[in-house]
C-alpha positions in Angstrom: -73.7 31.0 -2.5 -76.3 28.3 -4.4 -79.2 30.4 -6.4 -81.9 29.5 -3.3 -79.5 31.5 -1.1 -79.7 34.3 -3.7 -83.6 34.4 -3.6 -83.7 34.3 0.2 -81.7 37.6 0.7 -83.7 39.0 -2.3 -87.1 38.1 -1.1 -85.6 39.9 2.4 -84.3 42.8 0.4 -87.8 43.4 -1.3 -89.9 42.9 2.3 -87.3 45.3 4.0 -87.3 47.9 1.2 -84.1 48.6 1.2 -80.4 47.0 0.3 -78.5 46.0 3.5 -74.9 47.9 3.2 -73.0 44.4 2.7 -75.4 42.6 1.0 -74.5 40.4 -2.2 -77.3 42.0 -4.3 -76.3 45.4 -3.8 -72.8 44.4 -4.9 -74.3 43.1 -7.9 -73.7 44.7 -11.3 -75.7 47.9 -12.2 -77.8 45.6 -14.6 -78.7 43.6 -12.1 -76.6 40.2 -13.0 -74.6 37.9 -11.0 -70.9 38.4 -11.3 -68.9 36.8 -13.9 -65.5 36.7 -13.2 -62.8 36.0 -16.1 -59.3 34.8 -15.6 -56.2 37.1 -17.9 -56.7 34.8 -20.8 -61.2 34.9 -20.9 -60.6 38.6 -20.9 -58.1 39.0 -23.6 -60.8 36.7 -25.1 -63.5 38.7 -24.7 -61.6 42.2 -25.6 -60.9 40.2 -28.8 -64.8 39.5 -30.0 -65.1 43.6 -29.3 -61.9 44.0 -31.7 -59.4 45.1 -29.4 -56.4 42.8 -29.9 -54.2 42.0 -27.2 -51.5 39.8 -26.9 -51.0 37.9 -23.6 -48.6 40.4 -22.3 -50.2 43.7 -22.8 -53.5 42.0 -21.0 -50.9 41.2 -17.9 -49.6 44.6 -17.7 -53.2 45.9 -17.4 -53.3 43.7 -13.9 -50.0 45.1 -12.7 -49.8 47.4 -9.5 -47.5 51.0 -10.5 -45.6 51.9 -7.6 -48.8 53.4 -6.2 -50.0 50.1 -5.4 -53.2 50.5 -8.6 -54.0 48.9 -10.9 -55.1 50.0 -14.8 -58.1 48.0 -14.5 -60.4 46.4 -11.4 -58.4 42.9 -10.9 -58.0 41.2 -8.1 -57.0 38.1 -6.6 -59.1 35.1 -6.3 -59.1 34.3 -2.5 -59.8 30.4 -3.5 -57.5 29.8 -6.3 -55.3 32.3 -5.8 -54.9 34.0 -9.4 -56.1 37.2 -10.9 -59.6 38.0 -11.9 -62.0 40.7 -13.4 -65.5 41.2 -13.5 -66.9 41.0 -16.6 -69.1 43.7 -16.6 -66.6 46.0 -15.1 -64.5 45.2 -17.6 -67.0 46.2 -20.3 -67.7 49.3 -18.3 -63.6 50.6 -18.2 -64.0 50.5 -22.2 -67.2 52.1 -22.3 -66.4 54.6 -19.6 -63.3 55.5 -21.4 -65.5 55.9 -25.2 -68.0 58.0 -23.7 -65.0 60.4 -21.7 -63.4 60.6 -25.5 -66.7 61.5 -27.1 -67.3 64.7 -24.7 -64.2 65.4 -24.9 -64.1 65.7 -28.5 -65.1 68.4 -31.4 -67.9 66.3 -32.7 -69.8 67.0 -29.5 -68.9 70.6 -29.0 -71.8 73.5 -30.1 -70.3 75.7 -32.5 -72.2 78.8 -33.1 -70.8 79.1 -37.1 
């Protein structure tokens, strides 16, 4: 999709008032961004400038299926090139979603009447 293809279903999008059910904006991240998609080695990469090391094979078991068929984390599989890929800001948003669970779940956020 070129970035005049973007604008046309936004400029629709704004003059309907709403966000058609399949449309590429709505998919969009929460911020509002085109997707970024990283391959198992940009990831690692990008874990790594936030300090969490991983070597190449911990970063593959996050993309393998259990026996449920699911994943640890949202990859999938590029339909044109045919390997695995993860949005970047839903990448961002596992580890944040994750910090903020272990945060109200812990004793430094509980009100204690001492």
């Amino acid at each position: 999709m070129t970035d005049e293809d973007w604008e046309d279903t936004e400029k629709q999008e704004r003059r309907d008032g709403r966000l058609p059910e399949g449309s590429p904006t709505r998919k969009r991240s929460v911020a509002g961004q085109r997707p970024h998609y990283l391959d198992l080695e940009e990831a690692r990469q990008l874990l790594a400038e936030m300090n969490i090391h991983l070597t190449p094979r911990q970063i593959k078991r996050s993309s393998d299926m259990n026996a449920n068929g699911k994943r640890k984390l949202p990859w999938f599989i590029d339909p044109i090139e045919g390997r695995l890929k993860i949005d970047r800001n839903a990448l961002l948003s596992a580890y944040f979603n994750r910090q903020v669970e272990a945060e109200r779940n812990s004793d430094l956020w509980s009100t204690r009447k001492e």
